[in-house]
N, C-alpha and C positions, 0 to 999 in steps of 0.2 A: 192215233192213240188218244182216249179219252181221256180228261182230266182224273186223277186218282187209280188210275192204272197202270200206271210204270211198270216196265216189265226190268229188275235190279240187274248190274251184269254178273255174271257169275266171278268167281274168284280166282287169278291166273297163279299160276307157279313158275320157279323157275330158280335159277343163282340170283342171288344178288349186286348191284350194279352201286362198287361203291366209289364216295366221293377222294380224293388222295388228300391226305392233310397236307400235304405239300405244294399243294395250289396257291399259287402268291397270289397275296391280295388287291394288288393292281393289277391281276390278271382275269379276277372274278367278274361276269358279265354283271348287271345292273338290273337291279327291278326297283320299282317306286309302286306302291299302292295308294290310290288315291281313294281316303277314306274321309270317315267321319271324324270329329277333334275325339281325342285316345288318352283319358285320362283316367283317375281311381273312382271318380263317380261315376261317370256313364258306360264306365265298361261292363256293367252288369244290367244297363238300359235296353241293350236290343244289341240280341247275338250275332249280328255282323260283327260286330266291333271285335266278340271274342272270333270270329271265321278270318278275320284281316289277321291278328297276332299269329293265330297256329299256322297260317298261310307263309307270312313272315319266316316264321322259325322251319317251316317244311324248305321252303327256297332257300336258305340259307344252309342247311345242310347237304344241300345239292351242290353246294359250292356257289353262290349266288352272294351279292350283296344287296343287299334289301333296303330300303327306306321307307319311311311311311310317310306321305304327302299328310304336312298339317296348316292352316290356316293360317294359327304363329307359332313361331317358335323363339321367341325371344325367355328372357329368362325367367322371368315373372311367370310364364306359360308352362314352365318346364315340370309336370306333375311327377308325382314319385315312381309311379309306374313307367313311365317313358325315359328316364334316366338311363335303363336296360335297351334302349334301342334306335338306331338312326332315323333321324327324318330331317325333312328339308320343309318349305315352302317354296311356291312358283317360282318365287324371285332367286332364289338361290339354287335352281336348276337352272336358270337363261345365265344366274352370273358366274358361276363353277362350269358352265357348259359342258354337263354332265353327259356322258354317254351311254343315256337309257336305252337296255335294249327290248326291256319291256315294260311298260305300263300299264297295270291292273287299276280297275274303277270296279269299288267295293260299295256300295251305299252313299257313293258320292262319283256326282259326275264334271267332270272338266266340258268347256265351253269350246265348239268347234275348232276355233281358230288356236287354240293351243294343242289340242288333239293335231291340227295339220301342223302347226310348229313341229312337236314332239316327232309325227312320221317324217317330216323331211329331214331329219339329223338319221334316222334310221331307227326308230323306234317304234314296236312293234304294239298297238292298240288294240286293248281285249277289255272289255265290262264281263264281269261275272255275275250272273244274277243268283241270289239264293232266296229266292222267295216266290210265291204264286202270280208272276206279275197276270198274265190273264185273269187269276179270277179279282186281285186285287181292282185290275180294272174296270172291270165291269163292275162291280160291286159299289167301287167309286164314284161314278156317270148313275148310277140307282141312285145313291144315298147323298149326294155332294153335287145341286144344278149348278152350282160356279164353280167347277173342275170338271178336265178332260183329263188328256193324256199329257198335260204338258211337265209331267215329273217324268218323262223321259228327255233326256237330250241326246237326240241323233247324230246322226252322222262323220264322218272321217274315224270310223273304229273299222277294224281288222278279223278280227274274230267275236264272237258270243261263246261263252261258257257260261254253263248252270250244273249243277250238283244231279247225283242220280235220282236221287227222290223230286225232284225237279225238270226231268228231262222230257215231259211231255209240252212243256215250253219254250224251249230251244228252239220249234222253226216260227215260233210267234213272234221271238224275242229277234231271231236276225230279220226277219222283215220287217218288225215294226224299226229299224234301227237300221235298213236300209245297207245289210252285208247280207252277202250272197247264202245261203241255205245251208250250202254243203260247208262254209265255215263257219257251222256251227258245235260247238264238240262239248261233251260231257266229261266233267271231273272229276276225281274220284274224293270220297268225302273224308275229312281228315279231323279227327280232334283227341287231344291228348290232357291232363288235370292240372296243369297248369296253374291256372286259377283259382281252382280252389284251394292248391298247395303254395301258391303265391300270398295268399290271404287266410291262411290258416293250415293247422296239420290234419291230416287224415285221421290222427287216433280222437278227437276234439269232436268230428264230425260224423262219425261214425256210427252205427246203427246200434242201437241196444235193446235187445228184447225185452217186453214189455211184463209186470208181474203178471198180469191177464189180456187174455184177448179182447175181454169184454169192456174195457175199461179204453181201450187203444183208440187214439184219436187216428183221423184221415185228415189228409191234406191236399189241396185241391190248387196247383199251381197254372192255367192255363191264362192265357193273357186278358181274355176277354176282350179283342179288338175288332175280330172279323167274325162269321160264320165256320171260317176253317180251324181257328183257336179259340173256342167257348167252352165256358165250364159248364152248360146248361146238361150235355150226356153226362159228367162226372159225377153231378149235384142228382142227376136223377137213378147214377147206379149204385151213386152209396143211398139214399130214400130206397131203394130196392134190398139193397141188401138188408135197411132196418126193419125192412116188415119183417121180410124172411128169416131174419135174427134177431128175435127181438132180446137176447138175451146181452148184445152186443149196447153198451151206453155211452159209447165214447161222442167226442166232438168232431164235427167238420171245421176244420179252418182253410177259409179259402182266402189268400194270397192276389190281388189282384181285381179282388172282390168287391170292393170302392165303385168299378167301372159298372158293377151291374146295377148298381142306386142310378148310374144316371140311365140307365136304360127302360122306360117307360114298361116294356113288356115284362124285363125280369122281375122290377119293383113293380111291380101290380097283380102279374099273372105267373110268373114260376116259382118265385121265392113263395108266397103265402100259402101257395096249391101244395107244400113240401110239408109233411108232417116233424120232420126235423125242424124245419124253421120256426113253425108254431111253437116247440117245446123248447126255443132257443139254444137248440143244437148246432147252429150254424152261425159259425162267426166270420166276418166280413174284413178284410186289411185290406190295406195297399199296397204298391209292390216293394217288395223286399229283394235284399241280397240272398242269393242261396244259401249261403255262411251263416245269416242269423235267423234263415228256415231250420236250416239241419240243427243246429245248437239249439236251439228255441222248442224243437220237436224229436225228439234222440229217439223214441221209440214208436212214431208213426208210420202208416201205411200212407203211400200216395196214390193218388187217379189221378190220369191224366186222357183226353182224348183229343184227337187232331181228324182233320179232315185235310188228305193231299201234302202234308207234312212229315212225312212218314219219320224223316231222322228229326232227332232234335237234341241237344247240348243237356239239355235237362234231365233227361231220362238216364243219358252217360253218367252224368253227376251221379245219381243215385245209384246205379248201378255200381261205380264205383266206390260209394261209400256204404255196397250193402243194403241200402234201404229199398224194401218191398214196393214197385213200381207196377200198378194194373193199367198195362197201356196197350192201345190199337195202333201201333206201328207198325203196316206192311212192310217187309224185309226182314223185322226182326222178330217175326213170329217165334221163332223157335229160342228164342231167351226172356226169360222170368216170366210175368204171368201175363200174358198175352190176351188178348181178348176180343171179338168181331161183334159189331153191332148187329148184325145180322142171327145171332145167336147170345140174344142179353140172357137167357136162363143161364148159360156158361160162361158169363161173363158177372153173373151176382157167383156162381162158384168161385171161381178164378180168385173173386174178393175175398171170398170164406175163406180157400188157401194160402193166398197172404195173410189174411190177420190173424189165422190160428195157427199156421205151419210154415211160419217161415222160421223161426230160429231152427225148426228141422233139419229145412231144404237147405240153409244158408249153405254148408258144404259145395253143394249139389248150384246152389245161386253164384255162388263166387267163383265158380268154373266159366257157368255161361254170362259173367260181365270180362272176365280177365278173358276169355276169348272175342267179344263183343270188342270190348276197347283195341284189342292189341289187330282185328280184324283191322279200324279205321287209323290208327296210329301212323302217325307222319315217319314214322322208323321203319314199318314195317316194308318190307323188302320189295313185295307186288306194288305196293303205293307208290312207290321211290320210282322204282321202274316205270308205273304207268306215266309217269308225272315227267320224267326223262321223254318219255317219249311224243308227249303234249311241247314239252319246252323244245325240244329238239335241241339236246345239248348231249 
């Protein structure tokens, strides 16, 4: 399977398989996720951190007791947001001689010999990758001569898991990582609003139609770190749709857009070649919380583009709170305004349908997110199931 062609698995049925509230709680097996530190500031830095929480709260509804491996945990450490959840450090799993029966490594990996600690008590060693690690690496060995591969740490793990929009990596990820092929298994993808209802209300954030179309800003959130997350297609489909509209005056605000000044190629050769940019149409931040995008911008259209990313947290947000999202996401082709690079004349449409007719569609939009979400939803019933039968509980 080639990179950027994942073939999604279809969607199963069935009853649902539920947890009994009456499962004592010294009866509940044990999981520990070994992450990154999980606090109110870097939870909105890099979407593992929000994959480690909903992960959390999916195991726990299984009947699981969950913990999140932190660095420290003393009291000083103790952020507002983690109040709401168990965690340990090292030390206090060897001295509680905890009975982990599974340990998840999320964007943070444990050092051999505690990995062989953890299996000789009976504990079951799984890293879940949710990210491009092949083309990351290659990319890396390009662009970085004093780095290799050594942000992997190998050996004494159990299984490999990665996400379905990921799964063309799973037999890269167990051999580079020294576990056999066939233990390598795909998970299914989970995320629920959490977040943004933990840091604000939905009515606050919410989409508001604009007096005109022509006046409606675009917002352009993509990271700008790799070739798989750049706003360079975004920046060039709204310049496309301004020729083509020229009756459209609104602003680009791109989010993240700090990283393209240090880019020799953007700052020289894409931004200036942009008839937007010249007419100071295009405005450049840093990265922001999504909370103070959406309040900041109540009646914008967003683009977004990915390469090999296919799901992503971002897109749910907006989806979620209604706002007109023009993204290339294989899988989710058939919700809101979808778009293939391989067909950019229907994809400067696709923009004119957002910015003119969404208060239309929104009916018609809020069907296909409120199906979208509750498709990935850690409640949902096939989730729970599929997830049952990875855990083998």
């Amino acid at each position: 399977m080639l990179p950027g062609n994942t073939v999604l698995p279809a969607e199963e049925t069935g009853a649902p398989v539920m947890t009994p509230l009456s499962l004592p709680v010294g009866g509940r097996p044990v999981v520990v996720f070994a992450t990154n530190e999980i606090n109110d500031t870097n939870l909105f830095i890099n979407g593992l951190t929000q994959n480690i929480v909903i992960l959390y709260h999916l195991l726990e509804s299984l009947g699981w007791e969950a913990y999140l491996l932190q660095h420290s945990v003393t009291a000083s450490d103790k952020k507002e947001f983690l109040k709401r959840y168990r965690y340990v450090n090292t030390q206090d799993i060897v001295m509680r001689q905890m009975n982990i029966k599974l340990f998840m490594e999320i964007g943070m990996s444990l050092d051999p010999v505690t990995r062989g600690y953890l299996r000789s008590i009976g504990t079951k060693m799984v890293k879940l990758y949710l990210g491009n690690i092949l083309n990351i690496d290659v990319e890396t060995i390009q662009n970085y001569s004093n780095m290799f591969f050594n942000h992997h740490i190998v050996d004494q793990l159990d299984e490999i898991w990665t996400s379905p929009h990921y799964a063309q990596h799973v037999e890269y990820a167990a051999v580079l990582n020294r576990v056999a092929v066939e233990k390598g298994v795909v998970v299914p993808y989970v995320w629920e609003p959490c977040f943004l209802l933990h840091y604000g209300t939905r009515a606050e954030m919410e989409w508001e139609p604009p007096a005109s179309w022509e006046t409606m800003d675009m917002v352009i959130m993509d990271p700008n770190i790799s070739f798989q997350k750049c706003s360079f297609y975004s920046l060039l489909l709204a310049e496309a749709f301004a020729k083509a509209y020229p009756a459209w005056r609104g602003v680009v605000h791109v989010v993240n857009g700090d990283r393209l000044k240090l880019s020799s190629h953007a700052r020289n050769h894409l931004l200036p070649a942009l008839t937007l940019f010249q007419t100071d149409r295009i405005r450049l931040y840093e990265r922001k919380k999504i909370h103070e995008v959406l309040r900041e911008h109540r009646s914008a259209c967003f683009l977004t583009h990915q390469w090999n990313n296919a799901y992503n947290y971002m897109t749910l947000e907006l989806f979620y709170t209604n706002y007109p999202i023009v993204h290339n996401s294989d899988g989710w082709e058939a919700y809101g305004y979808h778009y293939s690079l391989e067909d950019w004349t229907g994809a400067v449409e696709n923009v004119r349908r957002a910015m003119q007719d969404h208060a239309r569609n929104l009916p018609i939009y809020a069907t296909h997110a409120a199906n979208l979400i509750w498709k990935h939803s850690p409640h949902h019933p096939d989730i729970q199931r599929r997830w049952r039968e990875i855990l083998k509980i």
